[in-house]
LONU-341667 format. One record per residue (C-alpha): residue in three letters; y, z, x. Coordinates in pm, whole numbers, padded with zeros to 5 digits, always signed. Each point is the difference from the previous one (the first is absolute). Example, Ala and Ser with C-alpha at 12.3 -4.5 7.8 and 13.67 -1.06 7.14 Angstrom:
2
ALA-00450+00780+01230;SER+00344-00066+00137;
// end
This chain:
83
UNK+11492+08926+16118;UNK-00137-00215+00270;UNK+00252-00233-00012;UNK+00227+00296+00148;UNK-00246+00043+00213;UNK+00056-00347+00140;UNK+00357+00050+00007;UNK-00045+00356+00214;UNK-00223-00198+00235;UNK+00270-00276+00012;UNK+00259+00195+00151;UNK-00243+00179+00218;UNK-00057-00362+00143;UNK+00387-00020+00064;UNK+00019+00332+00133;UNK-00228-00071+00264;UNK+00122-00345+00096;UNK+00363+00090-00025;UNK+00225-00105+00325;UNK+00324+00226-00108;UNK+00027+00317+00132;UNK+00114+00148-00332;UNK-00094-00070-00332;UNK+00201-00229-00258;UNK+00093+00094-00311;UNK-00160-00232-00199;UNK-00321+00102+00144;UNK+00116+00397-00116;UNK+00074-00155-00341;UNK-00343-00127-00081;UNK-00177+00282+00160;UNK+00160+00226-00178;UNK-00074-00225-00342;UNK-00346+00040+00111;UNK-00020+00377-00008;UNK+00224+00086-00306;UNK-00281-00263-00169;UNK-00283+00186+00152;UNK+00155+00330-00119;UNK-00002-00134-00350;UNK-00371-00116+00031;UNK-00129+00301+00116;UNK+00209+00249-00076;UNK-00255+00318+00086;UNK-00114-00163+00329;UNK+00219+00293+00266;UNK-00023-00237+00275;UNK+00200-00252-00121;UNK+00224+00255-00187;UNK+00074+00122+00397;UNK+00067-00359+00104;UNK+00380-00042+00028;UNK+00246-00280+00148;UNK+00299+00174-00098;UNK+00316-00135+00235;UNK+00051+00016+00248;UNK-00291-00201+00122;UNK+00049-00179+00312;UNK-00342-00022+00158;UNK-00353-00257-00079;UNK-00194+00257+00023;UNK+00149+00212-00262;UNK-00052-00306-00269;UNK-00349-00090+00178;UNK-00090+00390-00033;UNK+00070+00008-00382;UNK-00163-00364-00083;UNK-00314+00118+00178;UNK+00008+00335-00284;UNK+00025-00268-00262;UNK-00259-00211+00093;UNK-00227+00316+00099;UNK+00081+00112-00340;UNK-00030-00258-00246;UNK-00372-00135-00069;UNK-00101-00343+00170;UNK-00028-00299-00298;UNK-00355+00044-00129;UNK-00175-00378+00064;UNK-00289-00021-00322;UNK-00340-00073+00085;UNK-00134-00322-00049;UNK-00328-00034-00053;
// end
């Protein structure tokens, strides 16, 4: 699951740096990849059950919005010890 993580956090980056006013649909695409996924992983979590990019979505903060419940949601990659 972290590597979903990663890709939330990705398109959080590209929300935030984005120069278009509105939001491209390729960007809607994956984001909304990202939560059906999510859904599937953690199907009893209701947070990400309530996140929802259904069209029309127009605005980065929308896409940033949901990415952030992903990322909140799913559990950061556990690093082993070393000893």
């Amino acid at each position: 699951m972290s590597a979903l993580r990663e890709q939330a956090l990705g398109i959080i980056n590209v929300c935030k740096t984005a120069q278009q006013r509105f939001v491209d649909q390729q960007t809607i695409a994956i984001a909304q990849a990202i939560v059906a996924e999510a859904k599937v992983a953690l199907p009893d979590d209701k947070v990400i059950a309530a996140a929802d990019l259904e069209p029309p979505v127009t605005f980065w903060t929308s896409v940033q919005a949901a990415m952030e419940i992903v990322a909140n949601s799913l559990p950061p990659e556990e690093v082993a010890a070393v000893d």
